[in-house]
C-alpha positions in Angstrom: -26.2 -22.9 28.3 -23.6 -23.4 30.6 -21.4 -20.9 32.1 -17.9 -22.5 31.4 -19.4 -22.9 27.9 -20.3 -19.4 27.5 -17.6 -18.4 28.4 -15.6 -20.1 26.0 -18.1 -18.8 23.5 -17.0 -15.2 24.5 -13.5 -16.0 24.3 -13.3 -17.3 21.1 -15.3 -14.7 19.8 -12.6 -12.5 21.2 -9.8 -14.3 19.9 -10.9 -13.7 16.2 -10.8 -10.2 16.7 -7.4 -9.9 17.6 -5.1 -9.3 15.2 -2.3 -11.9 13.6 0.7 -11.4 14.7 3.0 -10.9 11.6 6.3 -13.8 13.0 5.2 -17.7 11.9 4.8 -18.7 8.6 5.7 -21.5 6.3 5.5 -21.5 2.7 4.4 -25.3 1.6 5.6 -25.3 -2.8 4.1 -28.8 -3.8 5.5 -31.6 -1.2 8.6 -29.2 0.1 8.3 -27.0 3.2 10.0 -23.7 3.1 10.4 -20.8 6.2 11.3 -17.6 4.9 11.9 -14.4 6.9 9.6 -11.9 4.7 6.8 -12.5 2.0 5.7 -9.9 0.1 2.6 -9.1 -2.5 0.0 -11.0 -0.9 -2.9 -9.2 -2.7 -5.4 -9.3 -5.5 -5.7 -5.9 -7.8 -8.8 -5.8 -10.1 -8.5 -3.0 -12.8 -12.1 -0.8 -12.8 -13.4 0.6 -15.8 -15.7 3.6 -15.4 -19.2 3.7 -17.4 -21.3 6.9 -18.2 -25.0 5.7 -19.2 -26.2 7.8 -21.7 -29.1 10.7 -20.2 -27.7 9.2 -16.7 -25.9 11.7 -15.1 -25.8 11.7 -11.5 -24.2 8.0 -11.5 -21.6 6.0 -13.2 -21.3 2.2 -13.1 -17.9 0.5 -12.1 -17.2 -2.5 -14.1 -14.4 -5.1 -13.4 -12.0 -5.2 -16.1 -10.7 -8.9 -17.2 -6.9 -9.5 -15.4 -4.5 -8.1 -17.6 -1.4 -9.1 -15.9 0.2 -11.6 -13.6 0.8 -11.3 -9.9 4.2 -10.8 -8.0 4.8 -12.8 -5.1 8.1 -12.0 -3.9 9.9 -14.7 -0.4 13.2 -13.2 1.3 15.2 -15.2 3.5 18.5 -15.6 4.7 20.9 -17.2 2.9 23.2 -20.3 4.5 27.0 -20.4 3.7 26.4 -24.3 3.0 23.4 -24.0 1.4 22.7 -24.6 -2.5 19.9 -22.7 -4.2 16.9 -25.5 -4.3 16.3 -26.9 -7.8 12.5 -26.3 -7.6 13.5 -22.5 -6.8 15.6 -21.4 -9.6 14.6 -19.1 -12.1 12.2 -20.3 -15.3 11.1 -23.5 -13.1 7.6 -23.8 -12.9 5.8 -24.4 -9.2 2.4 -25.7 -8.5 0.5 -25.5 -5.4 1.7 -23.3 -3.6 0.5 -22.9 0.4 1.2 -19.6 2.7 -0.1 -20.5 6.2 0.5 -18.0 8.8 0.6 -19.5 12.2 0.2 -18.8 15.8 1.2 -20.9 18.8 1.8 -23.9 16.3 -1.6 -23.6 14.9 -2.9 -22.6 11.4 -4.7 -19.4 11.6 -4.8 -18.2 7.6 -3.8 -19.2 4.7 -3.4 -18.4 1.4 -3.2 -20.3 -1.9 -2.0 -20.3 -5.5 -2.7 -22.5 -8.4 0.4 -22.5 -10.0 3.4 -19.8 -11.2 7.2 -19.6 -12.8 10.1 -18.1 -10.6 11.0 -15.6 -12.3 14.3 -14.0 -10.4 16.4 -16.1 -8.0 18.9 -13.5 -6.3 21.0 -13.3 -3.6 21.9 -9.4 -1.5 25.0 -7.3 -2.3 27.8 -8.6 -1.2 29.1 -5.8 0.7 32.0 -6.4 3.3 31.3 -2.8 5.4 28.0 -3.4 6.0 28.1 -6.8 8.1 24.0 -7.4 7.1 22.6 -11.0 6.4 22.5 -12.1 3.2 19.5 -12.7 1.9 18.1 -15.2 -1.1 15.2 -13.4 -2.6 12.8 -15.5 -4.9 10.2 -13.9 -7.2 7.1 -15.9 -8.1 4.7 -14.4 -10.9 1.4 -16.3 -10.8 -2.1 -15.7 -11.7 -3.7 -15.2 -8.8 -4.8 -16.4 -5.2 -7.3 -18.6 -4.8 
């Protein structure tokens, strides 16, 4: 193998081990591209049940429970004085295929993927004339799961 090669062997292998920087990402809902400024409850939670097996007892046995509720996906951004709240975005409409792709120097570096899901809150911050903050437009997204 050649050296320049190697050496981009070795750097690549290096670049996967550093850790994503947390400041591009778009959200992709269907055919519309969004940027928002924070995206919260990226996760999956599987409920455990414990099981003792009867004359066992220096083991138990951890068994998945099936999902017994939805998932919370919660997008903050700020909020433009001209800017109407997007039809596909308002509470009780339904979205479908929805894309999270963080990205790094313009490139696609993870993503992350739901099937489908309902907004369930559409909300903008307090008014509050004292505290001269951003106003943000928070969207709540309950879906059943990542793929």
């Amino acid at each position: 193998m050649s050296r320049s090669l190697r050496s981009c062997f070795r750097e690549r292998d290096y670049m996967s081990r550093i850790p994503l920087i947390n400041t591009a990402f778009q959200v992709n809902i269907g055919s519309l591209v969004f940027h928002f400024a924070r995206i919260k409850n990226i996760s999956e939670i599987v409920e455990v049940e414990t099981v003792q097996e009867g004359g066992n007892n220096w083991s138990v046995h951890n068994l998945a429970k099936p999902i017994s509720s939805s998932h919370k996906l919660i997008l903050e951004r700020g909020f433009k004085a001209d800017e109407e709240p997007e039809r596909e975005l308002r509470a009780g409409s339904r979205v479908y295929d929805v894309t999270i792709m963080v990205m790094e120097h313009g490139e696609i570096m993870k993503t992350y993927s739901i099937n489908s899901g309902i907004v369930t809150r559409w909300e903008i911050s307090d008014l509050d004339g004292l505290g001269g903050q951003i106003i943000y437009n928070t969207i709540e997204i309950l879906h059943d799961g990542l793929r």
